[in-house]
N, C-alpha and C positions, 0 to 999 in steps of 0.2 A: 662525225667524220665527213669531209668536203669530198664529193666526187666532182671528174669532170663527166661531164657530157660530150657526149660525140652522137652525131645521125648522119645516116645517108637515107636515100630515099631510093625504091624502088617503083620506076614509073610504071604507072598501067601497064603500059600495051608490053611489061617484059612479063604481065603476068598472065595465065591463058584465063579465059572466059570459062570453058566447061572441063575443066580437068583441073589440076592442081600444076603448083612448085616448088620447088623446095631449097634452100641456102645451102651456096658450099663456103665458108668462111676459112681463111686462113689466116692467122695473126702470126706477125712477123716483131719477132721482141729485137731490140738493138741491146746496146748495154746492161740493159736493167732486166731484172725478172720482174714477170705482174704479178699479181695477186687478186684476188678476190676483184677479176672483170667481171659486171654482168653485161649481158645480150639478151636483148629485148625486140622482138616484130610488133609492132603493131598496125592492122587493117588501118587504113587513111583513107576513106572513100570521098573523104569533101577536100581534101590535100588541105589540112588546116598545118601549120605550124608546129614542129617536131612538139614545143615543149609547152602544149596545150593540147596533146592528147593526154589522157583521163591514164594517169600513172599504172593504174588494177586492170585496166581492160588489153592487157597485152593477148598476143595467141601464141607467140611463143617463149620461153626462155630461157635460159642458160647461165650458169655463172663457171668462169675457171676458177678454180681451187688458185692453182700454181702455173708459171710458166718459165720455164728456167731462161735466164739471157742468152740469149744467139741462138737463140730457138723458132723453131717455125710449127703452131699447133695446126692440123688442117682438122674442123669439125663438119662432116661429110653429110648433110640430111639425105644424099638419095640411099648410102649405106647406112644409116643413122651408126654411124663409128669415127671416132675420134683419133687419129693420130699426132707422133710429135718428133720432128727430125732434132739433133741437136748439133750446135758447131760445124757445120756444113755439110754434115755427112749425108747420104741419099737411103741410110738404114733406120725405117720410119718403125717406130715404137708407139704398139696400144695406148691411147690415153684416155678411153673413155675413163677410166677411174679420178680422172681431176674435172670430172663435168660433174655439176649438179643443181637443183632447180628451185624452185621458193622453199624457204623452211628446209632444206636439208633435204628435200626427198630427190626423185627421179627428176631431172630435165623433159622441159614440152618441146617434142620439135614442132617447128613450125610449118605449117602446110599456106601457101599462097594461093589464094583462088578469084573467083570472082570477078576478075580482070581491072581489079580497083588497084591505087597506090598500096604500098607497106612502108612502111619507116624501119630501118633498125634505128636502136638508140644501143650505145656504149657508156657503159658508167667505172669509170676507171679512178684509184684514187695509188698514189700520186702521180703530179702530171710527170709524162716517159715522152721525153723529147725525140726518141728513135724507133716508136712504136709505129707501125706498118698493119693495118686491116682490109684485105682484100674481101670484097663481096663477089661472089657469081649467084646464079640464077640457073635451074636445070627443070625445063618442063618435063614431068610424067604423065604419062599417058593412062 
């Protein structure tokens, strides 16, 4: 099966030096429903090139199960809880039950520390011409 790739980078200085961070993602589906996304952080301390970091050495990950079209999932690390609005509505529906992480088990969230880069990487299979991924960043103290 062909996935695509997608990365954004999270620069240093949005990550704090002696405390952590942690991801609020929202994926915005247009037409299509996804399936089987994975979400991937990986630490980038030397900021080498998304797709020569070492595939295993992730910290955190995530796969969606489903995500129905005209849908909006928000997966929340500082709640670590997963919602999903559908067809415009503002009435947001539990979804941690479509998260899940290597092999079938629990999802890792990811903690950003250190004050180094992170990469997300997205691996989506087929390409969604109306797909939408918003990244934020929430330091904890």
């Amino acid at each position: 099966m062909a996935y695509l790739r997608y990365s954004a980078q999270v620069p240093a200085d949005a990550v704090p030096l002696w405390s952590d961070a942690v991801p609020i993602i929202r994926v915005y589906t247009g037409s299509q429903a996804v399936r089987q996304m994975r979400v991937r952080f990986y630490a980038n301390p030397f900021e080498v090139a998304s797709d020569q970091l070492d595939p295993c050495d992730f910290c955190g990950e995530f796969i969606v199960s489903y995500q129905p079209a005209n849908a909006v999932l928000t997966v929340d690390g500082v709640t670590q809880s997963a919602t999903i609005t559908q067809g415009g509505s503002s009435q947001a529906q539990a979804a941690s039950h479509l998260l899940y992480g290597s092999d079938g088990g629990p999802m890792v969230w990811p903690h950003l520390t250190c004050g180094i880069r992170y990469d997300m990487v997205v691996d989506i299979v087929p390409e969604l011409p109306d797909l939408l991924i918003n990244l934020c960043i929430a330091g904890r103290e």
